[in-house]
C-alpha positions as CSV (number, residue, x, y, z in Angstrom):
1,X,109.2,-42.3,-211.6
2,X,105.9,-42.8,-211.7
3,X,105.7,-46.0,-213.7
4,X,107.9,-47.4,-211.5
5,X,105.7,-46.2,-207.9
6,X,103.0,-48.3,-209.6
7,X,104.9,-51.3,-210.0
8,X,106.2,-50.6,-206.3
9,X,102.5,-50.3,-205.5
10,X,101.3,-53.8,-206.5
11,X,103.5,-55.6,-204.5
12,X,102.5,-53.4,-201.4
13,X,99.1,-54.2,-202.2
14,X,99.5,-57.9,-203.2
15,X,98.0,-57.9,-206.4
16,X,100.6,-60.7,-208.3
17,X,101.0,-59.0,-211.1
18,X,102.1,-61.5,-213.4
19,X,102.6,-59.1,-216.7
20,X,101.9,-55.8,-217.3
21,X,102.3,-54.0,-220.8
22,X,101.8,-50.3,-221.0
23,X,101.6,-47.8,-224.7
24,X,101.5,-44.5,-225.5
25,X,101.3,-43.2,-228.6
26,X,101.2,-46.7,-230.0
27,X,104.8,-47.5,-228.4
28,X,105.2,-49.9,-226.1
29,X,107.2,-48.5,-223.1
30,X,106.9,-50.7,-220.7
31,X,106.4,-54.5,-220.5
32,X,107.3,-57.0,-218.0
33,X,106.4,-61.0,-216.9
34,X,106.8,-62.0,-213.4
35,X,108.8,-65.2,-213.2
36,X,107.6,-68.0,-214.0
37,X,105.3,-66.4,-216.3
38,X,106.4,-65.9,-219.8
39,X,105.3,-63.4,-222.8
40,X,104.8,-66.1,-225.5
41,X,102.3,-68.0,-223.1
42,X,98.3,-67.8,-223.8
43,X,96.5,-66.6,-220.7
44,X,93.1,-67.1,-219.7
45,X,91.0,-63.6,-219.5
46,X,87.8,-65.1,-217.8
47,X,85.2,-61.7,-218.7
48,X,87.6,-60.3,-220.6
49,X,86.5,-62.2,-223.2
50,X,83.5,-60.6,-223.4
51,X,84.8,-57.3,-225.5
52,X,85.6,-59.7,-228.1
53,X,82.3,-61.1,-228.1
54,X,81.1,-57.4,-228.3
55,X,83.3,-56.6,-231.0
56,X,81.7,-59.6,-233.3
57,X,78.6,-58.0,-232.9
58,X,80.1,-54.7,-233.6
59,X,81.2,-56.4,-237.0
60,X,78.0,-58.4,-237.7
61,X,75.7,-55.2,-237.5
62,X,78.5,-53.6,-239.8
63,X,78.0,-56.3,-242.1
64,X,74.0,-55.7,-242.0
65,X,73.8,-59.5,-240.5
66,X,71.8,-57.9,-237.5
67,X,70.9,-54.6,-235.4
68,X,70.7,-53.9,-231.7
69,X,66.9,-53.6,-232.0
70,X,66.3,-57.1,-233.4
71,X,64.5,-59.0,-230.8
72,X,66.2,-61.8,-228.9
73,X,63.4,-64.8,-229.2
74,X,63.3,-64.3,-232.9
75,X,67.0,-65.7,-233.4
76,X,65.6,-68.8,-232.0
77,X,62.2,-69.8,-233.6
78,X,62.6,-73.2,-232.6
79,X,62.0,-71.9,-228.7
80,X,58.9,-69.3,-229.4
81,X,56.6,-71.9,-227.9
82,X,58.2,-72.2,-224.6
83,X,56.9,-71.4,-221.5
84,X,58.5,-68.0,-221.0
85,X,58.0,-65.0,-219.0
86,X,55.8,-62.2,-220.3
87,X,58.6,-60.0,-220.6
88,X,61.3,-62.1,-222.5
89,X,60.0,-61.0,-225.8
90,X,61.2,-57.7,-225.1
91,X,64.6,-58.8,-224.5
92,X,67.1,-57.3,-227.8
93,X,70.4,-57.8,-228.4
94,X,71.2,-54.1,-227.3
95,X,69.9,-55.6,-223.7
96,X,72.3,-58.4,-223.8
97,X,74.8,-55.6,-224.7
98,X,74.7,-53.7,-221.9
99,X,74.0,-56.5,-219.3
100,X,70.4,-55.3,-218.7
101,X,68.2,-58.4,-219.4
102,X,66.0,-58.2,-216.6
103,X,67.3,-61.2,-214.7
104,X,67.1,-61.3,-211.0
105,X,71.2,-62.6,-210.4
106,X,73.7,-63.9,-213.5
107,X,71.8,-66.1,-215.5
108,X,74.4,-68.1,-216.0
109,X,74.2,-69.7,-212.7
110,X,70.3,-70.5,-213.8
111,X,71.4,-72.0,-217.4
112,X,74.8,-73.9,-216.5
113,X,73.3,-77.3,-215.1
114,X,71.1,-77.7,-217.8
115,X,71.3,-79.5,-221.0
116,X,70.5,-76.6,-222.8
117,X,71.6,-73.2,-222.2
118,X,69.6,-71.1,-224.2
119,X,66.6,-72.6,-223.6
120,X,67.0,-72.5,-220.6
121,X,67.8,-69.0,-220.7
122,X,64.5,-68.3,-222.9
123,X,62.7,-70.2,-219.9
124,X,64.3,-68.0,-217.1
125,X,62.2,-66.0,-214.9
126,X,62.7,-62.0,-215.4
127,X,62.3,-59.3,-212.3
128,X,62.3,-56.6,-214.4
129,X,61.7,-55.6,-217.9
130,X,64.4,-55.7,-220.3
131,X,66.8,-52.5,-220.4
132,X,65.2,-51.3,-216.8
133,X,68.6,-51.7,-214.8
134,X,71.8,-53.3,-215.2
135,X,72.9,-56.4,-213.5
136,X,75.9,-58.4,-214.4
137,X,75.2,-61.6,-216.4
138,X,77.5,-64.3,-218.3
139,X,74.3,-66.2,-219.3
140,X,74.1,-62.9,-221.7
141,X,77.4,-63.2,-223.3
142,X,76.7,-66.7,-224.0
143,X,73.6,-65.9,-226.0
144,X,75.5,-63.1,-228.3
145,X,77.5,-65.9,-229.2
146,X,74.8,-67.9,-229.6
147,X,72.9,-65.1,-231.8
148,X,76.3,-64.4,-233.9
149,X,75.9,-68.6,-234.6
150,X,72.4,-67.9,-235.8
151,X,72.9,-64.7,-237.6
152,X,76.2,-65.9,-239.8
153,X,76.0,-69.7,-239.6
154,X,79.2,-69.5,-237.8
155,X,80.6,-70.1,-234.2
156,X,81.3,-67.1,-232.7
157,X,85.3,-68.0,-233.1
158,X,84.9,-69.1,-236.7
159,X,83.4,-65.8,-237.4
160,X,85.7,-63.7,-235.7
161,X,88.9,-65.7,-237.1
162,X,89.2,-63.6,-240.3
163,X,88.0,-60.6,-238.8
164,X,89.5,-60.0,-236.0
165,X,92.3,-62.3,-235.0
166,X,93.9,-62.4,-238.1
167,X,93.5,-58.6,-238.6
168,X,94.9,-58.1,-235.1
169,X,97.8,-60.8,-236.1
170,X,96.4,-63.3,-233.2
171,X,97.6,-66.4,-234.5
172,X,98.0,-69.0,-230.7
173,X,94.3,-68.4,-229.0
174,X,91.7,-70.8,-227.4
175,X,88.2,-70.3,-226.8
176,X,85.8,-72.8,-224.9
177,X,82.5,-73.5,-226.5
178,X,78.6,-75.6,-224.8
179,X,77.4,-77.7,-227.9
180,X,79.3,-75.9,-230.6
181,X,78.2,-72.3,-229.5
182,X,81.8,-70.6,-227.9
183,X,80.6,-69.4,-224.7
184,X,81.3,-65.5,-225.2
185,X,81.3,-64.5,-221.9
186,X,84.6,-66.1,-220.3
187,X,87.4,-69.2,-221.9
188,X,88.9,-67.1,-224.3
189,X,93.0,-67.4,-223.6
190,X,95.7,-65.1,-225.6
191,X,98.7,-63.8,-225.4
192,X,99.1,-60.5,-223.1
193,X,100.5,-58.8,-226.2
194,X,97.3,-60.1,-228.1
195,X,95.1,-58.8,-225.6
196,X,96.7,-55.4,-225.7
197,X,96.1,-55.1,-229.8
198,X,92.4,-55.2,-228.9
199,X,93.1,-51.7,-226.7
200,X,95.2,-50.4,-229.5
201,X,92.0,-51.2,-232.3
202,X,89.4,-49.2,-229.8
203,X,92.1,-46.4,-229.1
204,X,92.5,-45.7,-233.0
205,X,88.9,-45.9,-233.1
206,X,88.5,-49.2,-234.8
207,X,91.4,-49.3,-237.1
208,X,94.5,-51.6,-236.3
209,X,97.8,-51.0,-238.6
210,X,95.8,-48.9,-240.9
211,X,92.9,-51.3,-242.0
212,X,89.4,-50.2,-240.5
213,X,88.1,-53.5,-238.7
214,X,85.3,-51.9,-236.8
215,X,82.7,-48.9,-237.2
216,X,83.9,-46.0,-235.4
217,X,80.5,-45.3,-234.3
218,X,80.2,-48.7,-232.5
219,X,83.7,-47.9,-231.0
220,X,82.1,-44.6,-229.6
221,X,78.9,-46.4,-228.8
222,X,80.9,-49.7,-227.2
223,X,82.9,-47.7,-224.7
224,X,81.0,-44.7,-223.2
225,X,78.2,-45.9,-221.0
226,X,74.9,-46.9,-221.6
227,X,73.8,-48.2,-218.6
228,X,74.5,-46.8,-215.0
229,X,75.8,-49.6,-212.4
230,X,76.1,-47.2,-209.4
231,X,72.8,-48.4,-208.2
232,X,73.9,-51.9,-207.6
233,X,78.4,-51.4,-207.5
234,X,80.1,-49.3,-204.6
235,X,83.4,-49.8,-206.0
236,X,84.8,-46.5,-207.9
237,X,85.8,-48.5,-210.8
238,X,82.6,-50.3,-211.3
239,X,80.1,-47.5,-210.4
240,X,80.9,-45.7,-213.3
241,X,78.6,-47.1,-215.5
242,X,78.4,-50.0,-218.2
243,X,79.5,-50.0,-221.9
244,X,78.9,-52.9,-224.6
245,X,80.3,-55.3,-222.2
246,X,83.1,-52.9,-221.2
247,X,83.7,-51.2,-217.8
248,X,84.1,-47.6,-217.3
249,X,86.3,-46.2,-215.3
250,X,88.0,-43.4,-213.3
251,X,89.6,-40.4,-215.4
252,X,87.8,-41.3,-218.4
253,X,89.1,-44.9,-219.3
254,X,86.9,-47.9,-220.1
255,X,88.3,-51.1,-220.1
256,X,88.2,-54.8,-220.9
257,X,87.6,-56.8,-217.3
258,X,88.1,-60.1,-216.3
259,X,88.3,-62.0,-212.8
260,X,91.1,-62.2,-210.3
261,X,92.5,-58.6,-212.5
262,X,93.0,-59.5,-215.9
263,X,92.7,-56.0,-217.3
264,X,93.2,-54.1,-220.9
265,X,92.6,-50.2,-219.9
266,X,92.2,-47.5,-222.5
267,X,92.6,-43.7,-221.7
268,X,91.8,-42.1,-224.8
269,X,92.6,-38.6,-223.1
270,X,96.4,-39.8,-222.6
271,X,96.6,-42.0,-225.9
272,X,97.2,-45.1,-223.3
273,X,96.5,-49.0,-223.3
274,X,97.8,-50.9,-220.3
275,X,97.2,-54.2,-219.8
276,X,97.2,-56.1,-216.4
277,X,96.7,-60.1,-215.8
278,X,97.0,-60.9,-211.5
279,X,95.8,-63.3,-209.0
280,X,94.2,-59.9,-207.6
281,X,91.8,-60.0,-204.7
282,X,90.8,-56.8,-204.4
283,X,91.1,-55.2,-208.1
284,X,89.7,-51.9,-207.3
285,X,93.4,-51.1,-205.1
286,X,95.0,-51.9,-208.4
287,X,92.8,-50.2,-210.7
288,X,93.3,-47.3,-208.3
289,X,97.4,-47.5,-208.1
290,X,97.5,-47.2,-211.9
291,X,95.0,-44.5,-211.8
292,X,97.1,-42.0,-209.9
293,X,100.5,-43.7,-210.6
294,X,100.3,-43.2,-214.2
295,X,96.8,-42.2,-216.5
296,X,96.6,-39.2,-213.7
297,X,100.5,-38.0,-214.5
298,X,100.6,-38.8,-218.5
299,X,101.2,-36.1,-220.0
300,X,100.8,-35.8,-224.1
301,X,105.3,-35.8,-223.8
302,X,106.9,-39.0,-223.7
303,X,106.7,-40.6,-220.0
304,X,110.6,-41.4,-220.3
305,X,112.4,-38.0,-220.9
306,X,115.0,-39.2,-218.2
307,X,117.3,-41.7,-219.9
308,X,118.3,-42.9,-216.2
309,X,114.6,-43.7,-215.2
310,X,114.1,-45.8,-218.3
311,X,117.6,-47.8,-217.3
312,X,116.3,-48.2,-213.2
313,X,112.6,-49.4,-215.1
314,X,114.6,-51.7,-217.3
315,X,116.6,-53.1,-214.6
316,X,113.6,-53.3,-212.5
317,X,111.4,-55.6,-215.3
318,X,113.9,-57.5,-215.6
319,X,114.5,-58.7,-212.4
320,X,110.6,-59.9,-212.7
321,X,111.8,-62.3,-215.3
322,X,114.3,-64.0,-213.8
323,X,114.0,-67.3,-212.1
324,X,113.9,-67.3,-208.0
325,X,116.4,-69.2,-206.3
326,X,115.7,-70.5,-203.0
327,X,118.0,-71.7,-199.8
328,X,117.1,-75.6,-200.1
329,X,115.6,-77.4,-197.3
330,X,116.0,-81.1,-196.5
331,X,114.5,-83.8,-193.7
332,X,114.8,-87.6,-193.5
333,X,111.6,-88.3,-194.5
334,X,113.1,-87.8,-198.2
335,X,114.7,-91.0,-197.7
336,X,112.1,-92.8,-195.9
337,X,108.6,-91.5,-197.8
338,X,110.8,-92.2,-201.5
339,X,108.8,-94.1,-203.7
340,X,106.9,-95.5,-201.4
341,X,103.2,-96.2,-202.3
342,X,100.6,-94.5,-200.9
343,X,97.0,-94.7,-201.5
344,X,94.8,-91.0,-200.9
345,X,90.4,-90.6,-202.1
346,X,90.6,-88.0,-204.8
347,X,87.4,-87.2,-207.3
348,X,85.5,-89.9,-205.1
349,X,87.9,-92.8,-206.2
350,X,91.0,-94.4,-204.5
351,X,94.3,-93.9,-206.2
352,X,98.1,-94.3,-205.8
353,X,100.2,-91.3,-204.8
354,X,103.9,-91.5,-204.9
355,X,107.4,-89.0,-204.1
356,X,110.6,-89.3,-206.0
357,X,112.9,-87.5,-205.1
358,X,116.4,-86.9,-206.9
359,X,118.7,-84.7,-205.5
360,X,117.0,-81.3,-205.1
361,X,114.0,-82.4,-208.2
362,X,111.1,-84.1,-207.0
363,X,108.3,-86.0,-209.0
364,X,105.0,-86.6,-207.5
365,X,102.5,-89.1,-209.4
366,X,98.9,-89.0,-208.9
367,X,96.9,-92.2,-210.2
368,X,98.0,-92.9,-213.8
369,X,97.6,-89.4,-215.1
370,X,99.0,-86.8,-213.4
371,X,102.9,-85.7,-212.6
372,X,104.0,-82.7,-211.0
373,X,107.6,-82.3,-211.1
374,X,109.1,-79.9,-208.5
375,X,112.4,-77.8,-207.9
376,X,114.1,-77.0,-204.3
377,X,115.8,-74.3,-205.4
378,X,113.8,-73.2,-208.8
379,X,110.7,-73.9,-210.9
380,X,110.4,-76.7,-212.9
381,X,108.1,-76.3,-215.5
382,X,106.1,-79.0,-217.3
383,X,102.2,-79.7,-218.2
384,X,99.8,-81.6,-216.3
385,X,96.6,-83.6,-216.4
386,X,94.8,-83.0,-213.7
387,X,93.5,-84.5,-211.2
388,X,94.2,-81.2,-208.9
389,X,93.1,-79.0,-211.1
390,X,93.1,-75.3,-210.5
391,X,90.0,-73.3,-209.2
392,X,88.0,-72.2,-211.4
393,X,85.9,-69.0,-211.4
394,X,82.8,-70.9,-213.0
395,X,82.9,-74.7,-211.3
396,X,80.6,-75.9,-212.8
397,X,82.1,-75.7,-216.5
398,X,85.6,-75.9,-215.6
399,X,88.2,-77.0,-217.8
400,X,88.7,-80.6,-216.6
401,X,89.8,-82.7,-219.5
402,X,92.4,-79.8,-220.4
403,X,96.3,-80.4,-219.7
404,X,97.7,-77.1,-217.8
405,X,101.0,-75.5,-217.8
406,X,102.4,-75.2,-214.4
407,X,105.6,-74.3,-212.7
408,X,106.2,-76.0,-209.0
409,X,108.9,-75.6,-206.4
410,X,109.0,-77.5,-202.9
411,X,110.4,-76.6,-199.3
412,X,110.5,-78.6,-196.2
413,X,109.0,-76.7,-193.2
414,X,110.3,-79.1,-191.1
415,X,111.2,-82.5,-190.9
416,X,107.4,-84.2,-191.6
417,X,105.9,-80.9,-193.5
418,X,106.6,-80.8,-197.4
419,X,105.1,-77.5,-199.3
420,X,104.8,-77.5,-202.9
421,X,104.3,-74.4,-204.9
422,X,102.2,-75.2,-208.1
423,X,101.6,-72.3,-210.3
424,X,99.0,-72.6,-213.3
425,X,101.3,-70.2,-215.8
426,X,97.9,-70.2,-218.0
427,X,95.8,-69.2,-215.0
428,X,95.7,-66.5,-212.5
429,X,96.2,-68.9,-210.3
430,X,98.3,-71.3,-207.9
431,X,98.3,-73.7,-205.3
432,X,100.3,-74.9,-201.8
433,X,100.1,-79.4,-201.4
434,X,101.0,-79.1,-197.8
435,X,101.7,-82.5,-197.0
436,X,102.7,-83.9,-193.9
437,X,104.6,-87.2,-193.7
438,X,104.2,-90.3,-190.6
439,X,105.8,-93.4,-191.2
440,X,102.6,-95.2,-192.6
441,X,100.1,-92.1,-194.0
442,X,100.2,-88.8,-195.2
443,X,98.1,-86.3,-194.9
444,X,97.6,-83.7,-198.1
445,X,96.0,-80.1,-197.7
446,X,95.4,-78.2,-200.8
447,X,95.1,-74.3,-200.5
448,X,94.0,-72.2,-203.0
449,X,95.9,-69.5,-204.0
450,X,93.5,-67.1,-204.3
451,X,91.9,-68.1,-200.7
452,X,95.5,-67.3,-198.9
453,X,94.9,-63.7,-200.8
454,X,91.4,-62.9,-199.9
455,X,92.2,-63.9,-196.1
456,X,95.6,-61.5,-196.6
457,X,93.3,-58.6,-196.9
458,X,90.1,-59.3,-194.9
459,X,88.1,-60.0,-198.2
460,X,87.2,-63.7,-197.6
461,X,83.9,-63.4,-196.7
462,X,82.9,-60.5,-199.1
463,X,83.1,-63.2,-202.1
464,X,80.4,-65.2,-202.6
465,X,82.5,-68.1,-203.8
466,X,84.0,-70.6,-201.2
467,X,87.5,-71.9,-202.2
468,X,87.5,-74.2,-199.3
469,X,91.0,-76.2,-198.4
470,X,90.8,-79.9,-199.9
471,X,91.9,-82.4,-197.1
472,X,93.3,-85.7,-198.4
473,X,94.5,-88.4,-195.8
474,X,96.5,-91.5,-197.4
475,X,98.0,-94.5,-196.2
476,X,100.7,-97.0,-197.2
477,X,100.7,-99.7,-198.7
């Protein structure tokens, strides 16, 4: 079955899919979550946010609150007497659109250790003229929403709150915002199923449950391409060119796109909507398996004529959900490290690090904020302030003062080496706290999950992002 060969293909491939929802005809028939990921939790999309932020301008120009061809600078009079390059004037909203500002790399790593962003952005430095070539920029989300502040007197969630979300039955989102303007571009966190309504509103051509919430023409305009990337992308699903802040794809999809493979396809051609969230290093192996596992073999008849398929696909989802159980480990050092104080450098500052552990639970306690509690033979679940935080696709504006969902587990490797599992249920990702126990010190290692992925599959050094190890050493007091 070909639904299930896909599902059979991620796990080859390592992609860790954590839920994947797929429609036809506007049925759901197939949905599953991974263990411990779960359907009622918000997830964060990273750029899939930017389609919604596309689809409040879609909304605004329908409401006559702005065009495409109104010029960038002239949403922002307060800035028209700033040193600026020559060519920013050109710059229009249509530009922003279609990730063709003129900008030499993503603005956003120009903008995101200043004060403020969009003047900074007004002051960047342009190679070429607005609307020349495409180049993938954040900094230019951030300004739509800045522009849909200007233009309705609204943030950009505000506004889109009784327009979309509601509409769409969104009711459990968040959305980060820089100095009241929500940054567009990435933060936005829903549910899977919530992020799947927004395929199902561009695959009925802006309608959702029979109430028109977009202009079909933007819908049309939004998802075929208006800018080609295969000058500057080599992989298939990324050469195909460049929507309103939308991908286009193989066999005539489009799609929203965030990092790590957090994914809403639509195939129009199939009536399809599948959506995807991973801690996926190499999406394109992915985006290919579903590809020819499933869009290439819909047909316009239901995908589940065999009543015994659907029962194996059933059983197989299921499975996903269910909790692990794991052969638990033990060593000596449980007896002899328990609740003993120990004092490890984190964030520059010293701070006390202890282990309880209680049969096969464990609680760790970092400084006076953060506790991970831990599972031999399960997950435990619980939420976190962090001090060990997950990575972060933008560093720089992480979400630092947020508490995190997690779900840990723990193993002895042998007698001295402790490994806990931490997995950010909100997040694509997770993390190993290898720690290794002497009488008087540890000794912490923390590894990205992501990093373990990228070195899986060769890809380390193709990412212009280090997730480094963090080595801790402690001592006892």
């Amino acid at each position: 079955m070909d639904i299930i060969r896909f599902l059979n293909a991620t796990e080859e491939i390592k992609s860790h899919l954590h839920s994947f929802i797929l429609l036809k005809d506007g049925a759901v028939i197939a949905e599953g979550y991974h263990y411990p990921y779960e359907p009622e939790q918000v997830r964060l999309l990273h750029s899939g946010s930017k389609t919604f932020t596309a689809v409040a301008v879609g909304i605004a120009t329908g409401e006559k609150r702005l065009t495409l061809e109104d010029k960038v600078i002239d949403f922002f009079p307060e800035y028209k007497d700033v040193e600026m390059d020559a060519k920013f004037p050109l710059m229009t909203v249509k530009h922003l659109l279609e990730m063709a500002t003129g900008h030499s790399g993503d603005s956003l790593f120009t903008i995101a250790d200043k004060e403020n962003w969009i003047e900074a952005f007004i002051k960047a430095p342009l190679k070429n003229e607005p609307g020349t070539e495409f180049l993938y920029d954040s900094g230019a989300t951030f300004m739509l929403s800045a522009i849909i502040s200007k233009a309705t007197g609204m943030s950009l969630e505000e506004y889109l709150k009784p327009r979309l979300f509601e509409p769409l039955e969104i009711t459990d989102y968040e959305w980060d915002s820089k100095d009241g303007v929500t940054t567009g571009g990435w933060g936005l966190m829903i549910k899977p199923e919530d992020f799947a309504k927004l395929g199902m509103l561009f695959l009925n051509k802006g309608e959702f449950n029979g109430k028109r919430i977009l202009d079909e023409s933007w819908i049309e305009l939004a998802s075929s391409e208006q800018v080609a990337t295969s000058n500057i992308e080599i992989r298939e699903d990324w050469a195909q060119g460049y929507g309103f802040q939308m991908w286009r794809g193989s066999e005539n999809t489009y799609r929203a796109d965030g990092a790590f493979g957090q994914f809403c396809v639509i195939a129009p051609d199939k009536n399809l909507v599948a959506v995807m969230t991973c801690e996926d290093a190499d999406s394109q192996e992915l985006l290919s398996a579903f590809y020819g596992n499933i869009v290439s073999k819909a047909k316009d008849s239901n995908l589940f004529a065999n009543s015994d398929l659907q029962d194996e696909l059933s059983r197989m989802l299921s499975n996903k959900s269910k909790p692990f159980v794991y052969d638990a480990t033990t060593s000596y050092m449980e007896r002899r490290v328990n609740e003993k104080v120990y004092t490890i450098r984190l964030t520059g500052k010293d701070m006390p690090i202890t282990f309880d552990f209680r049969g096969s639970d464990l609680k760790i306690s970092i400084g006076e904020t953060q506790v991970i509690e831990s599972s031999k033979v399960s997950f435990k679940k619980g939420v976190m302030d962090c001090e060990i935080a997950p990575v972060t696709f933008i560093k720089f504006f992480d979400r630092s003062n947020r508490r995190w969902k997690y779900a840990a587990s723990h193993e002895w490797q042998n007698d001295e080496t402790l490994v806990i599992h931490v997995y950010y249920t909100e997040t694509a990702h997770r993390q190993q706290l290898e720690l290794k126990f002497s009488e008087d010190a540890v000794e912490m290692r923390i590894i990205s999950g992501l990093k373990k992925l990228l070195e899986a599959n060769g890809a380390l050094s193709s990412i212009p992002i280090a997730y480094k190890d963090i080595l801790i050493y402690g001592t006892s007091s």
